[in-house]
N, C-alpha and C positions, 0 to 999 in steps of 0.2 A: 544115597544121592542118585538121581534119574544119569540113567548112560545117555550121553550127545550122538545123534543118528545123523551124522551126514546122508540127505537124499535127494540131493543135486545141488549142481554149479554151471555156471553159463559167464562166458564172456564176448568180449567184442576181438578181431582179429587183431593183434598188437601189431602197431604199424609206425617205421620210421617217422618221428615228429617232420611236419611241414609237408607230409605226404596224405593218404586215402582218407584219413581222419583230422585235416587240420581241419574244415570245418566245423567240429562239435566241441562243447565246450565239455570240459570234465564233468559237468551234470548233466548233459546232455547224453555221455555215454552212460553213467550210472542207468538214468531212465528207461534209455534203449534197453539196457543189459538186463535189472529189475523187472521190468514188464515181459521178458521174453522167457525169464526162469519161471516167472508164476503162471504162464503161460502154458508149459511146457509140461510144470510139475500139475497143473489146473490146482490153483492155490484159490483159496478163498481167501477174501478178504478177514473176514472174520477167524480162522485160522492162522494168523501171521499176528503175534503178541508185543514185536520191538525190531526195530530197523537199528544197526549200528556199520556208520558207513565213513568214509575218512578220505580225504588228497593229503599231500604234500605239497604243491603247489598250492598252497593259500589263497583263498579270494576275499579279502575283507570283507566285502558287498554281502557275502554270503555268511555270518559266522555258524549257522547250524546248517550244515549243506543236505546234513541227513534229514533233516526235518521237511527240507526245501524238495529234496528229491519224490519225499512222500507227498509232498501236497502238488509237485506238477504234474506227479504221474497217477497211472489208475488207480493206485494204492487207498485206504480209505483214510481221509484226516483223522480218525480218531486213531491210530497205528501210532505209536509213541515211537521216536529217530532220536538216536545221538551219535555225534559227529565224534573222529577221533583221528588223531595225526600222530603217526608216531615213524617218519620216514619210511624205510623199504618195510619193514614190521607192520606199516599201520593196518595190511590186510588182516594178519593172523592178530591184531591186537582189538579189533574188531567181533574174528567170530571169536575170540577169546571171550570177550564181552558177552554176547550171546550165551555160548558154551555153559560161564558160569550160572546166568539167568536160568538156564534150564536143569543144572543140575541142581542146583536150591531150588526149584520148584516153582517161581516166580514167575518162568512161562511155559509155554509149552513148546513155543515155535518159533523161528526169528532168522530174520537175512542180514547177511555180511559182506562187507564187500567192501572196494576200494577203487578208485578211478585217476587217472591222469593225462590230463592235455598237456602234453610240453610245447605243442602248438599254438596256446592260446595261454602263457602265463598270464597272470596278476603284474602289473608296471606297477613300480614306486618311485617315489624321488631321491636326491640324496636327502642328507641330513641336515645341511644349508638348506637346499631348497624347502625340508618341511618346515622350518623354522620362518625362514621367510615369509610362507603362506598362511600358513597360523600366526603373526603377527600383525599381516596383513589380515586376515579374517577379523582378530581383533580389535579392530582399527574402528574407533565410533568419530571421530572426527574427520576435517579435513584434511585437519594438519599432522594429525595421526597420519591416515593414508599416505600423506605426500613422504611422510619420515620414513615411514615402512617402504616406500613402492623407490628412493632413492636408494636402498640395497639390493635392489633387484639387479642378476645378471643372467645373459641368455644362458647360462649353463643352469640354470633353475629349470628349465624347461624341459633337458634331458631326463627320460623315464630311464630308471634304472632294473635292471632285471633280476629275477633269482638271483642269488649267490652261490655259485657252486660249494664255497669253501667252507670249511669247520668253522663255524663262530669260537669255537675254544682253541683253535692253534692255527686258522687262516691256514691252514693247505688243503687243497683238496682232496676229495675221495681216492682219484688217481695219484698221485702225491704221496698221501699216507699209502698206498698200496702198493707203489714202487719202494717204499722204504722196509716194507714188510718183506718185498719178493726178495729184496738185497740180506734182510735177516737171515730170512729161512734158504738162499741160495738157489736162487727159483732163475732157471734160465728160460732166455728169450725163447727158446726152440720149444722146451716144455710146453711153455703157455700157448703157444701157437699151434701146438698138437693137440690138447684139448681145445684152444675153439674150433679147430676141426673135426675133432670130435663131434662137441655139440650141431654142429651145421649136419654133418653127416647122419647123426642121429635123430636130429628133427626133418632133416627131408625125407626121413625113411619115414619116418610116422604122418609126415604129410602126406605122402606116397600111399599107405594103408590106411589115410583117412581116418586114424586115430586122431588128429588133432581137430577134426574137424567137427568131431564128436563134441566138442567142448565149445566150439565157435557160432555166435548169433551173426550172421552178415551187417553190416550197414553201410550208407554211402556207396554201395557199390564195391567194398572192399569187402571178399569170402575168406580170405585165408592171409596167414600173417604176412609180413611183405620181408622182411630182415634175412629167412633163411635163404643161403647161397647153396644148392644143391653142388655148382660146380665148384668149390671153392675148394682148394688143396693147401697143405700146410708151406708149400713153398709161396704160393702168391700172399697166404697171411705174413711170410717171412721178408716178405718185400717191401711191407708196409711201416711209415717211421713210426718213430716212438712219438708221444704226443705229450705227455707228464715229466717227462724228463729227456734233453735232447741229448745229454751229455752220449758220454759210451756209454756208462752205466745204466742209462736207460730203458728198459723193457717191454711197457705197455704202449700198444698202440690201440688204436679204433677197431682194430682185428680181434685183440683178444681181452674185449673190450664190451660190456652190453652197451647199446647205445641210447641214444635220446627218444622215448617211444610213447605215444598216444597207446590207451587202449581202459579197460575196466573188466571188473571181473567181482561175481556177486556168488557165491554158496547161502544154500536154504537148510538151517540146521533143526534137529527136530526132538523133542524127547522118542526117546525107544516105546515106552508106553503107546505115546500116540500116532507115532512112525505103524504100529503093529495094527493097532484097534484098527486104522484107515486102511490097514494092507499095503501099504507103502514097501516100494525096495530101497532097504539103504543099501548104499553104496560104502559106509563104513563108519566105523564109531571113532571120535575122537577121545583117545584114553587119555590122553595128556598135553596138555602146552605151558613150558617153561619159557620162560625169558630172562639172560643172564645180561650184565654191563661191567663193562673193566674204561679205565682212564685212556684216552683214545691216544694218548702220548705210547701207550702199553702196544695197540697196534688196531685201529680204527676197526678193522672188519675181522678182528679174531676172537668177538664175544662168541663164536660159534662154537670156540675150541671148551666153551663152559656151557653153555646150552646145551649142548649132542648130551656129553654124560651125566647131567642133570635129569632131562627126562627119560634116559634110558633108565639111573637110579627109581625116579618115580615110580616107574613099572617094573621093575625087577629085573630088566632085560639083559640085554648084551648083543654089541653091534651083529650077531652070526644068528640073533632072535629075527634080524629084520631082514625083508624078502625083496622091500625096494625103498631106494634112498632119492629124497628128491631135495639136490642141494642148490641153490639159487647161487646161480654165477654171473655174481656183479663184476668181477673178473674173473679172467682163468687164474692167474696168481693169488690169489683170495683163495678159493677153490682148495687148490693144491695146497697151500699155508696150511689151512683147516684140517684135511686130511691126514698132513704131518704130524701137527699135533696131535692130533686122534691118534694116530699109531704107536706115537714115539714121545708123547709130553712134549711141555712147552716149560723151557729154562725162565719165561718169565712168571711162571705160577708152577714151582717145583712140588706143591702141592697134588695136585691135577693128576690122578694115574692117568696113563694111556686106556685107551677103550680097543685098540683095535684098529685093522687095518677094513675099509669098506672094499670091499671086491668090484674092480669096473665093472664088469657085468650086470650087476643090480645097482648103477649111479646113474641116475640121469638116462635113464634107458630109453627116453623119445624127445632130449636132447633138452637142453636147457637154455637159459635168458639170453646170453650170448648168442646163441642162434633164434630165438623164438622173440627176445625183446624183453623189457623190463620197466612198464610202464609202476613206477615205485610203490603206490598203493594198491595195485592190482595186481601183484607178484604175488602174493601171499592166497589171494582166493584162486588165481592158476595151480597153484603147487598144491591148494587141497582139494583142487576138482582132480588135477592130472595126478599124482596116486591114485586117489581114491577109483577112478575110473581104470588106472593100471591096475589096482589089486582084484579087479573084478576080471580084466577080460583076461589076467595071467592065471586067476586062479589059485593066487598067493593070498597072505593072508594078512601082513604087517608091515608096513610102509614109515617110514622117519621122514623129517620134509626139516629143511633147516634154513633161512633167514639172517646175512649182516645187514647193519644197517648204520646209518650215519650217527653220530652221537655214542659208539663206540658199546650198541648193543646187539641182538639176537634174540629170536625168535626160533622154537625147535620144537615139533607136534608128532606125535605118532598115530598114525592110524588103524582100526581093524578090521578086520573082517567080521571077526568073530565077538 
C-alpha cells in the first residue's frame, strides 16, 4: 500500500468568536485557507484527485460544503468533495479519508481540512415552532391557514442556537468534564497550571514566529488572538468556575479552550508522487485510529484507547515518540488522559498502561487552550504543527491525539522517516 506524504498545511489565525473573524462564514475561511495552500505548495489543479472537508456547526443550506467550497473557489469543478462532521475529530476524520484513498491507490493527492464560525452559527427553531410552520406550509385552503395560523405564538419566532449539550445525556462538554476531573481527582490548581502552561508555551512560539509558519492572514487578523503572553497561574486561579458553581467546581473559561472562528486545510500526497515532483514532505502519516466508549464511561476519555491503539499499530511505545501533540479541550481532560496512560483506567481494567508522556515533548508550542479550538480545524492544526515541529527539531516521530463529543477519539502518528 502507497505511504501518505504529508507536504503541507495552512490555516487561518484562530481567533475568539465575535472578534477579527466574525465576518466570514465557515466556507468562506475554508476558501481563504484552500486557495492559500495550493498557493503556496503551487498545486495544480489537475494534480489534486479529492477534497474531503467538514464543520460542526451545520448549515442546512449547504449539505455538501465540500463540494461547495470546490466550486466557489479556484479549485477546478471536476475535483470530486465530500463533506464530513464528526465534532472535534471531523479534521483528522477528513484527512483519514484521503489517507486511505491514497494508500489503496485511488488517488494520488488530496486536501483535508476543517472549518469553524462560531460567529456566524446556523439558527433553528424549536420543535413547536417547526411544527407549526410545516403545517402551515401545508395549508392549501383558507380555512386550512386560518386553523394553522390560530396556533401561532410569538415564541415561534425565537431562532434557537446550537446545543451545547450531549443529545445522549443533556450535559454538557464541560459538565461531563467536571465529573471526570471529580473521578480522576484533578484539582483546581492543577488545571490552572497547565493552561498556563499552554499560554506560556504558545507565546514563546508566537515569539520565534513558529506559529506563524503555519498561519495565512485574513481580515486583518495575522496571528491568533486567545494567547495571554502575561497571564500567570494566579490570575487563572481568580477566575469562577463556569460548569459547576458549587465548591466542587473546577472548570472555568481559564482552563477552558474557548469559542473560536478559524480553519485549517493539510495537502496529503502519495510518496511515489511527493518524490517524482521533488516535493519535501514534512512527514508520513503511519497510522490513524479512532476509538468510542459510552459517554456515561467519561465523555472525553476515548483518548485513554486511541493513544495505545495506534501505538499497537505501529509497534511502538510512548518513549518511540519524540513529540506529542494532545488537543486541550480542557486542561482536566488533558491531565485525565495522561493518567490513564500511565496508570490504567478502573473503568476498562483491560487497558494496560502505556506510559508516562514526558512534559518536555507535550505540547511544546502550547496547545488549544492558549492557541483556540476552532472544532473542525483542530485536527489539520495538530497535523500541520507536528509535522512542522518534527522538521525544525529534527526529531523524527510525533503522536497527535483528538476527544471529542459523542464520547470518541481520534490519535495519528507521524514520521519523518
Amino acid at each position: 500500500m502507497a505511504r501518505v506524504a504529508l507536504i503541507g498545511g495552512k490555516r487561518t489565525p484562530f481567533c475568539r468568536a465575535g472578534t477579527a473573524l466574525r465576518g466570514y462564514s465557515f466556507l468562506d475561511l475554508g476558501i481563504h485557507v484552500t486557495e492559500a495552500l495550493i498557493q503556496e505548495l503551487n498545486l495544480k489543479d489537475s494534480e489534486i484527485d479529492e477534497v474531503s472537508f467538514g464543520t460542526v456547526l451545520l448549515d442546512p443550506r449547504i449539505p455538501n460544503a465540500a463540494r461547495e467550497l470546490v466550486l466557489r473557489s479556484r479549485l477546478s469543478p471536476s475535483i470530486g468533495a465530500h463533506f464530513v462532521s464528526n465534532n472535534c475529530i471531523t479534521g483528522l476524520v477528513a484527512a483519514n479519508a484521503i489517507a486511505e484513498g491514497i494508500r489503496a491507490g485511488r488517488i494520488q493527492c488530496g486536501l483535508a481540512g476543517g472549518s469553524e464560525s462560531m460567529s456566524q452559527p446556523s439558527l433553528s427553531f424549536s420543535r413547536k415552532a417547526e411544527r407549526f410552520f410545516l403545517r402551515l406550509n401545508a395549508a392549501r385552503t383558507f380555512s386550512q391557514r386560518m386553523q394553522a395560523l390560530a396556533d401561532f405564538r410569538l415564541g415561534h419566532l425565537m431562532p434557537v442556537p446550537p446545543s451545547p449539550k450531549e443529545p445522549s445525556t443533556g450535559l454538557t462538554m464541560g459538565q461531563h468534564c467536571e465529573i471526570t476531573a471529580q473521578e480522576f481527582q484533578i484539582s483546581r490548581k492543577s488545571q490552572d497550571e497547565w493552561a498556563y502552561r499552554s499560554h506560556t508555551m504558545a507565546a514563546a512560539a508566537e515569539e520565534r514566529g513558529i506559529l506563524a509558519k503555519e498561519i495565512v492572514a485574513l481580515g486583518g487578523a495575522e496571528k491568533d488572538n486567545f494567547i495571554r503572553p502575561d497571564t500567570t497561574a494566579e490570575k487563572l486561579g481568580s477566575l469562577r468556575t463556569v460548569f459547576d458553581r458549587s465548591d466542587k467546581g473546577t472548570l472555568t473559561a481559564g482552563n477552558s479552550s474557548g469559542l473560536t472562528d478559524g480553519c485549517s486545510m493539510v495537502c496529503l500526497m502519495s510518496e511515489e508522487k511527493a518524490k517524482a515532483e521533488g516535493r519535501e514532505v514534512l512527514a508520513y502519516i503511519e497510522a490513524i485510529e479512532f476509538a468510542a466508549i459510552a459517554p456515561k464511561e467519561g465523555l472525553l476519555m476515548a483518548p485513554a484507547l486511541a493513544v495505545p491503539a495506534v501505538l499497537q499499530s505501529c509497534g511502538l511505545t510512548l518513549a518511540d515518540i519524540d513529540r506529542f501533540e494532545i488537543h486541550e479541550a480542557f486542561s482536566a481532560q488533558v491531565i485525565a488522559n495522561r493518567i490513564a496512560w500511565r496508570d490504567g483506567w478502573q473503568a476498562y481494567p483491560e487497558l494496560k498502561p502505556v506510559g508516562e508522556i514526558p512534559d518536555d515533548r507535550i505540547n511544546v508550542n502550547g496547545g488549544s487552550i492558549a492557541i483556540g479550538h476552532p472544532f473542525a480545524a483542530t485536527g489539520g492544526r495538530l497535523l500541520t504543527s507536528a509535522a512542522h515541529e518534527l522538521v525544525r527539531s529534527g526529531k523524527e516521530k510525533a503522536l497527535l491525539s483528538i476527544c471529542a463529543a459523542g464520547a470518541m477519539a481520534g490519535a495519528v502518528i507521524l514520521s519523518r522517516q
